[in-house]
C-alpha positions in Angstrom: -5.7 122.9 3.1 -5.6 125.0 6.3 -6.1 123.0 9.7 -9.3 123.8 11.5 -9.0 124.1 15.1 -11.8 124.3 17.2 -11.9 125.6 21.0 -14.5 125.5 23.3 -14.6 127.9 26.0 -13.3 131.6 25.9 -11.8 131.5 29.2 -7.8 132.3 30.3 -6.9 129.2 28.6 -9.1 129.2 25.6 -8.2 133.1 24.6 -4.7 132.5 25.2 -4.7 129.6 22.4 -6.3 131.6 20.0 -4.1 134.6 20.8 -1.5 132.1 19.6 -3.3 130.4 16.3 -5.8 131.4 14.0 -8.9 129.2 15.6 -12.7 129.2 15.9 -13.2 130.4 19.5 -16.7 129.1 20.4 -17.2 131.2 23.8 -20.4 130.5 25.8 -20.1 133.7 27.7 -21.4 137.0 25.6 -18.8 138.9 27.2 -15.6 139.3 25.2 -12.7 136.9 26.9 -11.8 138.9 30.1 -9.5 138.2 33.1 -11.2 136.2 35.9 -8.6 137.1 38.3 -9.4 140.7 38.5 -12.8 139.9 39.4 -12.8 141.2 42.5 -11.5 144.6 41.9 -14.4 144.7 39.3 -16.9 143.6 42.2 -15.2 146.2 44.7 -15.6 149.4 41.8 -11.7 149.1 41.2 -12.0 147.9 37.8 -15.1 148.5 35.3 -15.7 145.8 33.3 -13.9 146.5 29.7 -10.5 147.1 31.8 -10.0 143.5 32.7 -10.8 142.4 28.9 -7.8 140.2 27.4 -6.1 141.0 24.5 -7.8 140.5 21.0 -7.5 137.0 19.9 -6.5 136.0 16.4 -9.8 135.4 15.1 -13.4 137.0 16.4 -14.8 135.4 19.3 -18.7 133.4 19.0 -19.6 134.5 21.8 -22.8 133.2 23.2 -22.2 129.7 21.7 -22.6 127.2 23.8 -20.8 123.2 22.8 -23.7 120.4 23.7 -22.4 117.4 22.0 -18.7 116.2 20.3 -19.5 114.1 17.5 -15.9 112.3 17.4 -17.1 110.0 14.7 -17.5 113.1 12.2 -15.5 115.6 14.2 -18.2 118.0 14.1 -19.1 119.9 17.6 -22.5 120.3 17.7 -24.0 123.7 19.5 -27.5 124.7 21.8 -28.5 127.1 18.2 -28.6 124.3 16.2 -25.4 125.1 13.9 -22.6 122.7 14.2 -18.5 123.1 13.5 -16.3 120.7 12.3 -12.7 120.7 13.6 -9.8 118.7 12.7 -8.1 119.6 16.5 -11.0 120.1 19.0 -9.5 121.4 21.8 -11.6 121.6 25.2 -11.0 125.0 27.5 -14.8 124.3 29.3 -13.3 125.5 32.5 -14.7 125.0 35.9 -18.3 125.4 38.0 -18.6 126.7 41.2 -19.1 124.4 43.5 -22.7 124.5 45.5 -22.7 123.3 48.8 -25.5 120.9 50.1 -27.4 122.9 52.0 -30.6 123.2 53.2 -32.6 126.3 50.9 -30.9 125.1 47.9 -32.8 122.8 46.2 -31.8 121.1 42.9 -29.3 123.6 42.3 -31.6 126.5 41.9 -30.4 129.8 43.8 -32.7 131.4 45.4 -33.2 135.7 45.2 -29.7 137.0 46.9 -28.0 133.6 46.5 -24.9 134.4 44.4 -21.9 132.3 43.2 -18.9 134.5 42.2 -17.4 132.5 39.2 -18.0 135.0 36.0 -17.8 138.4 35.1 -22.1 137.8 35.0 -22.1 136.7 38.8 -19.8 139.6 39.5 -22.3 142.4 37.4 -25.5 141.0 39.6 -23.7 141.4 43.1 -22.7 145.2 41.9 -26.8 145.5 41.7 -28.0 144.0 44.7 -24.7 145.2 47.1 -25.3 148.9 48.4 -23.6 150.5 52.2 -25.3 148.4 54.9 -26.5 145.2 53.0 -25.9 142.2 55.2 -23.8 139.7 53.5 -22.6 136.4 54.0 -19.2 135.2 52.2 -19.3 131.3 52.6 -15.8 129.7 52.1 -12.4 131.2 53.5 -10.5 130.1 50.2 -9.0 132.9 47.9 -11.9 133.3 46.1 -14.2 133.9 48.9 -11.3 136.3 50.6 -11.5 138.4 47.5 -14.8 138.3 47.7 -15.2 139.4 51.0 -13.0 142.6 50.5 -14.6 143.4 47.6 -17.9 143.5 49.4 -16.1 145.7 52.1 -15.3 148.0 49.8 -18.5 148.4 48.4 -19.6 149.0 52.3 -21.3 146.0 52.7 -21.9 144.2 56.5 -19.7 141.0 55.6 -19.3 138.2 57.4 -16.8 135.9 56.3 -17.7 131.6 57.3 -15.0 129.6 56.8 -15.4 125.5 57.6 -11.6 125.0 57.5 -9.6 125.9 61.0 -8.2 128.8 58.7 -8.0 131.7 55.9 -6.6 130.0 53.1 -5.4 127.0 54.5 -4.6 125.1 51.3 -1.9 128.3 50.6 -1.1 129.9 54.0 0.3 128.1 57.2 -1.3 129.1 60.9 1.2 132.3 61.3 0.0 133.3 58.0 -3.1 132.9 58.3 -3.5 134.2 61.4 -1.8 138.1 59.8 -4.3 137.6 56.8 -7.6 137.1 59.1 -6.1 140.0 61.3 -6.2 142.7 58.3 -9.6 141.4 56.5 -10.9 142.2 59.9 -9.5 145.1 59.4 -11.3 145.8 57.0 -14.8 145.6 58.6 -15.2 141.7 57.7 -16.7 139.5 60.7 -14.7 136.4 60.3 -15.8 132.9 61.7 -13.6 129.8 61.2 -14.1 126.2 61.8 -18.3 126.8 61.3 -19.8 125.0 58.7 -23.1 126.8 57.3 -26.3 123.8 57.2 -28.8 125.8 55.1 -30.1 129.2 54.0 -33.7 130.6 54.7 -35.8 132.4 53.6 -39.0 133.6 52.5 -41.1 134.2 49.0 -38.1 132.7 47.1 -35.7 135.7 48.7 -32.6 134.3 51.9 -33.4 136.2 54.6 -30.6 134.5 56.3 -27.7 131.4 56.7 -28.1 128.7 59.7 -24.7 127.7 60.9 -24.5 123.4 62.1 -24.5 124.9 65.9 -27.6 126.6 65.3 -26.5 129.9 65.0 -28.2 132.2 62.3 -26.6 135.1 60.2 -29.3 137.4 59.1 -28.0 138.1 55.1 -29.6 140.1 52.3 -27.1 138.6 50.3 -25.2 135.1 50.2 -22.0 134.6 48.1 -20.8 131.0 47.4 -17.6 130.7 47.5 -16.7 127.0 48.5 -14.3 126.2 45.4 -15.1 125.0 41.5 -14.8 121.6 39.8 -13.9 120.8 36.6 -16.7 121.2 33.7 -16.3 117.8 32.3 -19.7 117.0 31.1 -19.2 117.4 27.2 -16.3 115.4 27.1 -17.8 112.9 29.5 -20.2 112.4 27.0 -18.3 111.8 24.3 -16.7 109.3 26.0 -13.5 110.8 26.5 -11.3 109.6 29.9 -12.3 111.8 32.7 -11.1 111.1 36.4 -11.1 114.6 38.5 -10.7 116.4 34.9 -10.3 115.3 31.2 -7.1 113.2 31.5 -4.4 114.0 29.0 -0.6 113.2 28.5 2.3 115.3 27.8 0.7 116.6 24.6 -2.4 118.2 26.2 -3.8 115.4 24.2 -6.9 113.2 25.8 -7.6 109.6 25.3 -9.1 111.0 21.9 -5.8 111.6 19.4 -7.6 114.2 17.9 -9.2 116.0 21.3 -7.0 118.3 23.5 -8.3 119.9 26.8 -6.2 122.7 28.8 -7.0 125.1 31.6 -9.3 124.2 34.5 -10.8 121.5 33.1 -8.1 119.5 31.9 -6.4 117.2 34.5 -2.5 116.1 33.8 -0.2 113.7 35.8 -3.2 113.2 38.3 -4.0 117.1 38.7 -5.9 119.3 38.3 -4.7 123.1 38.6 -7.5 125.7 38.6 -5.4 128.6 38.4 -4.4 131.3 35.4 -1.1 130.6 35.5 -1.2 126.6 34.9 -3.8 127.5 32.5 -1.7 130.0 30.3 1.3 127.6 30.4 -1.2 124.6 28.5 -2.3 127.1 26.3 1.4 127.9 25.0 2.3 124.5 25.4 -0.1 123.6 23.0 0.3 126.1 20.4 3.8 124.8 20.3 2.4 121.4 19.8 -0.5 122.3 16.8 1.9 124.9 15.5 4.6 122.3 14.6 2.1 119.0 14.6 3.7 117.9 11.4 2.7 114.6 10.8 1.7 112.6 14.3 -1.1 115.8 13.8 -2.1 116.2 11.1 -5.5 114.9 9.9 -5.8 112.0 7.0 -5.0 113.1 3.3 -3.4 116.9 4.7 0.0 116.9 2.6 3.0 117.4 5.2 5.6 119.4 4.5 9.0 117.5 3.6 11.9 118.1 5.9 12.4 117.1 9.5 9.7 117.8 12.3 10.3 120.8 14.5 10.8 118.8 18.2 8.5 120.3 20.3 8.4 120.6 24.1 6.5 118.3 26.5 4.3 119.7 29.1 5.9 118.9 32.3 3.2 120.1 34.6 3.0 124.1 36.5 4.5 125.1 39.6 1.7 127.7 40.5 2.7 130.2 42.7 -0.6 132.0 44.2 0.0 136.0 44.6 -2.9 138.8 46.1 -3.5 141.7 47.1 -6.1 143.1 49.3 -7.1 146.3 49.6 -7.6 148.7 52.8 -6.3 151.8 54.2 -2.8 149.6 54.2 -2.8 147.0 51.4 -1.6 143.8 52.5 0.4 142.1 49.3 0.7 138.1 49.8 2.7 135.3 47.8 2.6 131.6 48.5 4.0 128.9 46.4 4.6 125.1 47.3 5.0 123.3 50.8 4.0 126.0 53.2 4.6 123.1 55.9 7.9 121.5 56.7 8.5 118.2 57.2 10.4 116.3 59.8 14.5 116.8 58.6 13.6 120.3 56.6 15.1 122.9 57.3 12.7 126.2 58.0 13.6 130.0 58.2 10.6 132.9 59.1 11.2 136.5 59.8 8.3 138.2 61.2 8.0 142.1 61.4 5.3 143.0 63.9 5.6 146.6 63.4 5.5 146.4 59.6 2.9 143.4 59.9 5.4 141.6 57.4 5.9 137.7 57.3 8.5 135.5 55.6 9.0 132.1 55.6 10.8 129.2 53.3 11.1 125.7 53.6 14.2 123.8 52.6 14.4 120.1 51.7 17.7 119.2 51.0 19.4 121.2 48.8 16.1 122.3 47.4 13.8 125.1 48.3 9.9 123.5 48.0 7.4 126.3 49.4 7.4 129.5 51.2 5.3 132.3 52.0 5.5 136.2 52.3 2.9 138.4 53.4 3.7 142.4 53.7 6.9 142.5 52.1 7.2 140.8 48.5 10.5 141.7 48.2 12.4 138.8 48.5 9.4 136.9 46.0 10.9 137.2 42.6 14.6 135.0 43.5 12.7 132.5 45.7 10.3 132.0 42.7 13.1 131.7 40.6 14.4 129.4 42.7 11.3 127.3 43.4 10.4 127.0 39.9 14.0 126.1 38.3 14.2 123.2 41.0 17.9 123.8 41.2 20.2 123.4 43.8 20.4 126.2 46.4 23.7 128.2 46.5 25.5 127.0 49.2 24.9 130.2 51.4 23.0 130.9 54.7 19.5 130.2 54.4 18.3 133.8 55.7 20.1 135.1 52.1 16.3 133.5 50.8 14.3 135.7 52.9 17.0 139.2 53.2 17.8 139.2 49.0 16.0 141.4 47.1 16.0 139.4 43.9 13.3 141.9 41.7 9.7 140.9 42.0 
Protein backbone atom coordinates (compact mmCIF):
# COMPACT_ATOMS: atom_id res chain seq x y z
CA UNK A 1 0.00 0.00 0.00
CA UNK A 2 1.28 3.34 -1.36
CA UNK A 3 1.69 6.25 1.33
CA UNK A 4 -0.66 9.17 0.90
CA UNK A 5 0.86 12.41 1.36
CA UNK A 6 -1.07 15.35 1.56
CA UNK A 7 0.15 19.14 1.21
CA UNK A 8 -1.56 22.11 1.69
CA UNK A 9 -0.59 25.04 -0.01
CA UNK A 10 0.89 25.28 -3.65
CA UNK A 11 3.41 27.80 -2.79
CA UNK A 12 7.54 27.71 -3.35
CA UNK A 13 7.59 25.17 -0.69
CA UNK A 14 4.55 23.15 -1.30
CA UNK A 15 5.44 22.68 -5.39
CA UNK A 16 8.83 21.97 -4.60
CA UNK A 17 7.76 18.81 -2.31
CA UNK A 18 5.58 17.59 -4.88
CA UNK A 19 8.15 18.15 -7.61
CA UNK A 20 10.01 15.67 -5.42
CA UNK A 21 7.08 12.86 -4.43
CA UNK A 22 4.16 11.81 -5.91
CA UNK A 23 1.49 13.88 -3.46
CA UNK A 24 -1.93 15.39 -3.51
CA UNK A 25 -1.14 19.16 -3.89
CA UNK A 26 -4.32 20.91 -2.44
CA UNK A 27 -3.53 24.60 -3.75
CA UNK A 28 -5.86 27.40 -2.69
CA UNK A 29 -4.77 29.71 -5.41
CA UNK A 30 -6.37 28.87 -9.12
CA UNK A 31 -3.27 29.81 -10.51
CA UNK A 32 -0.86 27.03 -11.33
CA UNK A 33 2.21 27.15 -8.56
CA UNK A 34 4.31 30.14 -9.80
CA UNK A 35 7.38 32.03 -8.45
CA UNK A 36 6.54 34.73 -5.91
CA UNK A 37 9.84 36.27 -6.22
CA UNK A 38 9.39 37.47 -9.71
CA UNK A 39 6.47 39.24 -8.84
CA UNK A 40 7.58 42.42 -9.43
CA UNK A 41 8.86 42.03 -12.82
CA UNK A 42 5.27 40.70 -13.57
CA UNK A 43 3.80 43.93 -11.83
CA UNK A 44 6.45 46.18 -13.86
CA UNK A 45 5.40 44.30 -17.55
CA UNK A 46 8.85 42.41 -17.35
CA UNK A 47 7.31 39.19 -16.98
CA UNK A 48 3.61 38.01 -18.14
CA UNK A 49 2.20 35.82 -15.92
CA UNK A 50 2.81 32.07 -17.39
CA UNK A 51 6.77 32.94 -17.50
CA UNK A 52 7.23 32.83 -13.78
CA UNK A 53 5.17 29.45 -13.52
CA UNK A 54 7.31 26.62 -11.67
CA UNK A 55 8.03 23.51 -13.03
CA UNK A 56 5.28 20.78 -13.29
CA UNK A 57 4.88 18.94 -10.20
CA UNK A 58 4.61 15.20 -9.96
CA UNK A 59 1.04 14.96 -9.62
CA UNK A 60 -1.84 17.71 -10.97
CA UNK A 61 -2.36 20.52 -8.79
CA UNK A 62 -6.28 21.13 -6.92
CA UNK A 63 -6.17 24.22 -7.50
CA UNK A 64 -8.77 26.33 -5.90
CA UNK A 65 -8.97 24.08 -2.83
CA UNK A 66 -8.93 25.63 0.10
CA UNK A 67 -7.89 23.27 3.75
CA UNK A 68 -10.49 24.54 6.67
CA UNK A 69 -10.13 21.92 9.30
CA UNK A 70 -7.28 18.90 10.14
CA UNK A 71 -9.11 16.16 11.54
CA UNK A 72 -5.94 14.48 13.34
CA UNK A 73 -8.06 11.90 14.98
CA UNK A 74 -9.04 10.34 11.39
CA UNK A 75 -6.25 12.05 9.43
CA UNK A 76 -8.62 13.39 7.00
CA UNK A 77 -8.20 17.27 5.90
CA UNK A 78 -11.41 18.55 5.51
CA UNK A 79 -11.94 21.45 2.58
CA UNK A 80 -14.35 24.86 2.02
CA UNK A 81 -16.33 22.38 -1.13
CA UNK A 82 -17.31 20.00 1.18
CA UNK A 83 -14.89 16.97 -0.10
CA UNK A 84 -12.35 15.81 2.40
CA UNK A 85 -8.77 13.89 1.89
CA UNK A 86 -7.25 11.61 4.00
CA UNK A 87 -3.43 11.58 4.34
CA UNK A 88 -1.13 9.40 6.09
CA UNK A 89 1.82 12.50 6.05
CA UNK A 90 -0.09 15.92 6.09
CA UNK A 91 2.30 18.21 5.47
CA UNK A 92 1.43 22.16 5.94
CA UNK A 93 3.00 24.72 3.16
CA UNK A 94 -0.02 27.52 4.17
CA UNK A 95 2.55 30.13 3.77
CA UNK A 96 2.27 33.66 4.92
CA UNK A 97 -0.41 36.88 5.00
CA UNK A 98 0.41 40.17 4.40
CA UNK A 99 0.49 41.98 7.15
CA UNK A 100 -2.26 45.08 7.47
CA UNK A 101 -1.26 47.84 9.36
CA UNK A 102 -3.62 49.50 11.96
CA UNK A 103 -4.67 52.27 10.31
CA UNK A 104 -7.28 54.55 10.28
CA UNK A 105 -9.66 53.70 6.73
CA UNK A 106 -9.08 50.12 7.26
CA UNK A 107 -11.60 48.78 9.11
CA UNK A 108 -11.93 44.98 10.08
CA UNK A 109 -9.50 44.14 7.53
CA UNK A 110 -11.54 45.16 4.62
CA UNK A 111 -9.58 47.15 1.76
CA UNK A 112 -11.07 49.69 0.56
CA UNK A 113 -11.27 50.59 -3.68
CA UNK A 114 -7.29 51.17 -4.57
CA UNK A 115 -6.15 49.56 -1.29
CA UNK A 116 -3.77 46.83 -2.52
CA UNK A 117 -1.61 44.25 -0.70
CA UNK A 118 1.18 42.80 -2.99
CA UNK A 119 1.42 39.11 -1.69
CA UNK A 120 0.04 36.88 -4.77
CA UNK A 121 0.24 36.65 -8.29
CA UNK A 122 -3.93 37.88 -7.80
CA UNK A 123 -2.78 41.13 -5.88
CA UNK A 124 -0.20 41.61 -8.54
CA UNK A 125 -2.93 41.11 -11.82
CA UNK A 126 -5.36 43.92 -9.98
CA UNK A 127 -2.50 46.57 -9.57
CA UNK A 128 -1.70 45.90 -13.53
CA UNK A 129 -5.50 47.18 -13.97
CA UNK A 130 -5.82 50.00 -11.86
CA UNK A 131 -1.90 51.41 -12.47
CA UNK A 132 -1.71 53.55 -15.75
CA UNK A 133 1.29 56.79 -16.44
CA UNK A 134 0.37 59.39 -13.88
CA UNK A 135 -1.63 57.44 -11.18
CA UNK A 136 -0.61 58.63 -7.72
CA UNK A 137 0.63 55.90 -5.66
CA UNK A 138 1.62 55.28 -2.32
CA UNK A 139 4.09 52.20 -1.50
CA UNK A 140 3.82 51.88 2.40
CA UNK A 141 6.85 49.91 3.92
CA UNK A 142 10.63 50.34 2.73
CA UNK A 143 11.28 46.52 3.10
CA UNK A 144 12.22 44.42 -0.10
CA UNK A 145 8.90 43.78 -0.94
CA UNK A 146 7.70 47.29 -0.87
CA UNK A 147 11.15 48.37 -2.79
CA UNK A 148 10.16 46.02 -5.56
CA UNK A 149 7.07 47.26 -5.50
CA UNK A 150 7.84 50.64 -5.79
CA UNK A 151 10.04 50.06 -9.05
CA UNK A 152 7.68 48.15 -10.45
CA UNK A 153 5.19 50.92 -10.18
CA UNK A 154 7.88 53.22 -11.76
CA UNK A 155 8.16 51.31 -14.47
CA UNK A 156 4.68 51.14 -15.16
CA UNK A 157 4.93 55.28 -14.94
CA UNK A 158 3.21 55.57 -11.97
CA UNK A 159 3.76 58.87 -9.38
CA UNK A 160 5.31 56.71 -6.45
CA UNK A 161 5.97 57.72 -3.32
CA UNK A 162 7.83 55.38 -1.27
CA UNK A 163 6.87 55.72 3.09
CA UNK A 164 9.09 53.93 5.01
CA UNK A 165 8.71 53.97 9.20
CA UNK A 166 12.17 52.50 9.66
CA UNK A 167 15.24 55.24 9.55
CA UNK A 168 16.08 53.22 6.27
CA UNK A 169 15.58 51.19 2.87
CA UNK A 170 15.88 47.80 3.87
CA UNK A 171 17.15 48.06 7.19
CA UNK A 172 16.80 44.51 8.32
CA UNK A 173 19.37 43.63 5.12
CA UNK A 174 21.40 46.81 4.29
CA UNK A 175 23.53 48.87 6.72
CA UNK A 176 23.35 53.01 6.51
CA UNK A 177 26.08 53.16 3.58
CA UNK A 178 23.98 50.74 1.86
CA UNK A 179 21.12 52.06 2.23
CA UNK A 180 21.78 55.25 1.61
CA UNK A 181 23.23 53.97 -2.46
CA UNK A 182 19.85 51.97 -2.64
CA UNK A 183 17.46 55.14 -1.67
CA UNK A 184 19.87 57.18 -4.04
CA UNK A 185 19.00 54.99 -7.36
CA UNK A 186 15.13 54.25 -6.47
CA UNK A 187 15.00 57.96 -6.60
CA UNK A 188 16.49 57.65 -9.47
CA UNK A 189 14.00 56.18 -10.75
CA UNK A 190 11.22 58.71 -10.19
CA UNK A 191 10.20 57.25 -6.63
CA UNK A 192 9.59 60.06 -3.86
CA UNK A 193 11.15 58.42 -0.82
CA UNK A 194 10.23 59.37 2.84
CA UNK A 195 11.93 57.58 5.78
CA UNK A 196 11.32 57.55 9.43
CA UNK A 197 7.28 58.62 8.64
CA UNK A 198 4.82 56.40 9.87
CA UNK A 199 1.43 56.49 7.74
CA UNK A 200 -1.90 56.96 10.62
CA UNK A 201 -4.79 56.21 8.14
CA UNK A 202 -6.03 56.28 4.63
CA UNK A 203 -9.07 58.40 3.38
CA UNK A 204 -11.27 58.45 1.32
CA UNK A 205 -14.55 58.79 -0.12
CA UNK A 206 -17.64 56.38 -1.48
CA UNK A 207 -15.58 53.34 -0.36
CA UNK A 208 -12.55 54.61 -2.99
CA UNK A 209 -8.64 56.28 -0.86
CA UNK A 210 -8.38 59.35 -2.12
CA UNK A 211 -5.35 59.72 -0.08
CA UNK A 212 -2.75 58.49 3.13
CA UNK A 213 -2.35 60.74 6.40
CA UNK A 214 1.17 60.55 7.60
CA UNK A 215 1.35 60.72 12.06
CA UNK A 216 2.75 64.51 11.44
CA UNK A 217 -0.28 65.39 9.69
CA UNK A 218 0.99 65.42 6.36
CA UNK A 219 -1.29 63.93 3.48
CA UNK A 220 -0.30 62.04 0.22
CA UNK A 221 -3.00 62.44 -2.29
CA UNK A 222 -3.01 58.47 -3.78
CA UNK A 223 -5.18 56.78 -6.41
CA UNK A 224 -3.59 53.79 -5.34
CA UNK A 225 -2.16 52.39 -1.92
CA UNK A 226 0.12 49.25 -1.81
CA UNK A 227 0.74 47.50 1.57
CA UNK A 228 3.74 46.43 1.88
CA UNK A 229 4.65 46.34 5.68
CA UNK A 230 5.82 42.49 5.89
CA UNK A 231 3.69 38.99 6.20
CA UNK A 232 3.12 36.64 9.10
CA UNK A 233 2.93 33.19 9.20
CA UNK A 234 -0.59 31.56 8.18
CA UNK A 235 -0.96 29.40 11.22
CA UNK A 236 -4.70 29.31 11.69
CA UNK A 237 -5.45 25.66 10.45
CA UNK A 238 -2.82 24.19 12.39
CA UNK A 239 -3.71 26.31 15.37
CA UNK A 240 -6.86 24.72 15.26
CA UNK A 241 -5.96 21.57 15.26
CA UNK A 242 -4.12 22.02 18.09
CA UNK A 243 -0.83 21.78 16.80
CA UNK A 244 2.30 23.91 18.76
CA UNK A 245 2.35 27.27 17.17
CA UNK A 246 4.62 30.09 18.66
CA UNK A 247 5.63 32.77 15.71
CA UNK A 248 4.98 29.63 13.20
CA UNK A 249 4.07 25.97 13.42
CA UNK A 250 7.03 24.67 15.57
CA UNK A 251 8.86 21.69 14.31
CA UNK A 252 12.15 19.79 15.04
CA UNK A 253 14.92 18.59 12.86
CA UNK A 254 12.48 16.46 10.87
CA UNK A 255 10.21 19.28 9.59
CA UNK A 256 7.95 17.32 11.87
CA UNK A 257 5.42 19.41 14.37
CA UNK A 258 4.21 18.42 17.79
CA UNK A 259 1.83 16.07 15.68
CA UNK A 260 4.24 12.81 14.51
CA UNK A 261 2.24 12.59 11.66
CA UNK A 262 2.04 16.57 10.68
CA UNK A 263 4.97 18.31 8.91
CA UNK A 264 4.93 22.12 8.02
CA UNK A 265 7.83 23.80 5.72
CA UNK A 266 8.16 27.11 3.96
CA UNK A 267 6.82 30.43 5.51
CA UNK A 268 4.74 29.09 7.77
CA UNK A 269 6.73 26.70 9.57
CA UNK A 270 9.04 28.05 12.38
CA UNK A 271 12.35 25.88 13.35
CA UNK A 272 14.95 26.43 16.13
CA UNK A 273 12.87 29.69 17.14
CA UNK A 274 12.58 31.05 13.42
CA UNK A 275 10.82 31.76 11.13
CA UNK A 276 12.41 32.42 7.56
CA UNK A 277 9.94 33.87 4.92
CA UNK A 278 12.15 33.61 2.14
CA UNK A 279 12.33 31.02 -1.19
CA UNK A 280 15.46 29.87 -0.49
CA UNK A 281 14.79 28.52 3.32
CA UNK A 282 11.65 27.40 1.93
CA UNK A 283 13.16 25.20 -1.03
CA UNK A 284 15.75 23.76 1.40
CA UNK A 285 12.54 22.28 3.88
CA UNK A 286 11.01 21.11 0.92
CA UNK A 287 14.15 18.85 -0.10
CA UNK A 288 14.88 18.21 3.38
CA UNK A 289 11.76 16.64 3.66
CA UNK A 290 11.45 14.64 0.64
CA UNK A 291 14.67 13.11 2.02
CA UNK A 292 12.90 12.34 5.19
CA UNK A 293 9.21 10.79 3.60
CA UNK A 294 11.29 9.31 0.79
CA UNK A 295 13.38 7.07 3.20
CA UNK A 296 10.70 7.20 6.32
CA UNK A 297 11.10 3.58 6.80
CA UNK A 298 9.67 2.62 9.82
CA UNK A 299 9.71 5.77 12.51
CA UNK A 300 7.15 6.92 9.32
CA UNK A 301 5.35 4.84 8.26
CA UNK A 302 1.72 4.58 9.21
CA UNK A 303 0.23 1.50 11.41
CA UNK A 304 -0.10 -1.98 9.56
CA UNK A 305 2.11 -0.51 6.21
CA UNK A 306 4.65 -3.49 5.79
CA UNK A 307 8.44 -2.02 5.89
CA UNK A 308 10.78 -3.11 3.79
CA UNK A 309 13.58 -5.53 5.48
CA UNK A 310 17.12 -4.22 5.48
CA UNK A 311 18.59 -1.24 7.27
CA UNK A 312 17.03 2.40 7.10
CA UNK A 313 18.55 4.78 4.70
CA UNK A 314 20.10 7.63 7.49
CA UNK A 315 18.70 10.62 6.39
CA UNK A 316 19.88 14.25 6.95
CA UNK A 317 18.67 16.58 9.71
CA UNK A 318 17.54 20.04 8.86
CA UNK A 319 19.99 22.23 10.39
CA UNK A 320 18.29 25.56 9.71
CA UNK A 321 19.06 28.11 6.16
CA UNK A 322 21.55 30.72 5.86
CA UNK A 323 19.50 32.99 3.50
CA UNK A 324 21.35 35.19 1.53
CA UNK A 325 18.86 38.02 0.13
CA UNK A 326 19.82 38.96 -3.74
CA UNK A 327 17.80 41.94 -6.11
CA UNK A 328 17.85 43.66 -8.80
CA UNK A 329 16.26 46.77 -9.73
CA UNK A 330 15.65 48.01 -12.75
CA UNK A 331 16.38 51.62 -14.43
CA UNK A 332 18.28 53.08 -17.11
CA UNK A 333 21.44 51.52 -14.98
CA UNK A 334 20.33 48.35 -13.03
CA UNK A 335 21.60 48.37 -9.62
CA UNK A 336 22.26 44.38 -8.65
CA UNK A 337 22.42 43.98 -4.66
CA UNK A 338 23.41 40.92 -2.27
CA UNK A 339 23.15 40.84 1.46
CA UNK A 340 23.60 37.88 3.69
CA UNK A 341 24.17 37.70 7.57
CA UNK A 342 25.48 40.53 10.11
CA UNK A 343 25.56 43.61 7.97
CA UNK A 344 26.77 45.28 11.36
CA UNK A 345 30.04 44.54 13.16
CA UNK A 346 30.46 44.19 16.49
CA UNK A 347 32.93 45.60 18.92
CA UNK A 348 36.42 43.19 18.24
CA UNK A 349 35.24 42.32 14.35
CA UNK A 350 37.14 43.01 11.97
CA UNK A 351 35.32 45.15 8.90
CA UNK A 352 36.57 45.76 5.24
CA UNK A 353 34.25 48.17 2.58
CA UNK A 354 35.36 49.36 -0.76
CA UNK A 355 33.21 51.95 -2.20
CA UNK A 356 33.32 53.07 -5.94
CA UNK A 357 31.71 56.42 -6.29
CA UNK A 358 32.08 56.58 -9.93
CA UNK A 359 30.71 53.09 -10.51
CA UNK A 360 28.17 53.57 -7.59
CA UNK A 361 29.57 50.05 -6.37
CA UNK A 362 29.70 49.06 -2.51
CA UNK A 363 31.41 46.21 -0.73
CA UNK A 364 31.52 45.32 2.53
CA UNK A 365 32.27 42.07 4.90
CA UNK A 366 32.35 41.47 8.43
CA UNK A 367 34.86 39.19 10.09
CA UNK A 368 34.45 37.53 13.49
CA UNK A 369 37.23 35.62 14.26
CA UNK A 370 38.25 33.45 11.83
CA UNK A 371 34.77 33.47 10.40
CA UNK A 372 33.15 35.56 7.84
CA UNK A 373 29.26 36.34 9.36
CA UNK A 374 27.62 38.98 6.90
CA UNK A 375 28.37 41.27 4.16
CA UNK A 376 26.90 43.34 1.54
CA UNK A 377 27.53 44.33 -2.18
CA UNK A 378 25.60 46.63 -4.06
CA UNK A 379 26.81 47.40 -7.93
CA UNK A 380 29.36 44.91 -8.33
CA UNK A 381 28.35 41.18 -7.50
CA UNK A 382 31.43 39.94 -8.41
CA UNK A 383 33.03 38.96 -5.44
CA UNK A 384 29.25 37.30 -4.23
CA UNK A 385 29.61 33.77 -5.19
CA UNK A 386 33.13 32.91 -2.84
CA UNK A 387 31.92 35.03 0.06
CA UNK A 388 28.65 32.96 -0.12
CA UNK A 389 30.51 30.06 -0.23
CA UNK A 390 32.26 31.10 2.48
CA UNK A 391 29.36 32.40 4.68
CA UNK A 392 27.45 29.41 4.17
CA UNK A 393 30.18 26.53 4.69
CA UNK A 394 31.02 28.35 8.18
CA UNK A 395 34.64 27.42 7.64
CA UNK A 396 37.61 28.93 8.59
CA UNK A 397 38.86 31.82 6.49
CA UNK A 398 42.19 31.29 4.57
CA UNK A 399 44.65 32.87 6.38
CA UNK A 400 45.02 35.79 3.69
CA UNK A 401 44.39 39.60 3.75
CA UNK A 402 40.87 40.34 4.33
CA UNK A 403 40.49 42.68 1.09
CA UNK A 404 41.19 39.00 -1.03
CA UNK A 405 36.97 38.76 0.23
CA UNK A 406 35.97 41.82 -1.47
CA UNK A 407 38.95 41.90 -4.77
CA UNK A 408 38.30 37.78 -5.66
CA UNK A 409 36.18 37.02 -8.25
CA UNK A 410 35.01 33.66 -6.97
CA UNK A 411 31.91 33.12 -9.98
CA UNK A 412 28.61 34.35 -8.93
Amino acid sequence: MSTRIVVVGGGTAGARLAQRLPVTLLGEETHAPYNRVLLADVLAGRYEPEVITLPDTREPVRRGVRAVRIDRAARVVECADGTTVGYDHLVLATGSNPVLPPLRGLRDARLPSGVHPFRTLEDCLALRTVVRPGVRAVVIGGGLLGVSAARALAALGAEVVLAQQGERLMERQLDERASALLRDHVESLGVEVHTECRVSGLHGGDGAVTAVELADGFVLDAQVVVLACGVRPRVGLARDAGLDVRTGVVVDDELRTSDPYIHAIGDCAEHDGRVYGLAGPALEQADALASVLAGAGSAYAPPGTRVPDGPRVPVPAYTGTRALTRLTLGGPVPLDLAAFGEAEAQPGDDVVQLTDGTRRAYRKVVVRGDRLVGGVLLGDLAAIGALARAWEGDEALPHAPLLHLLTHDGGS
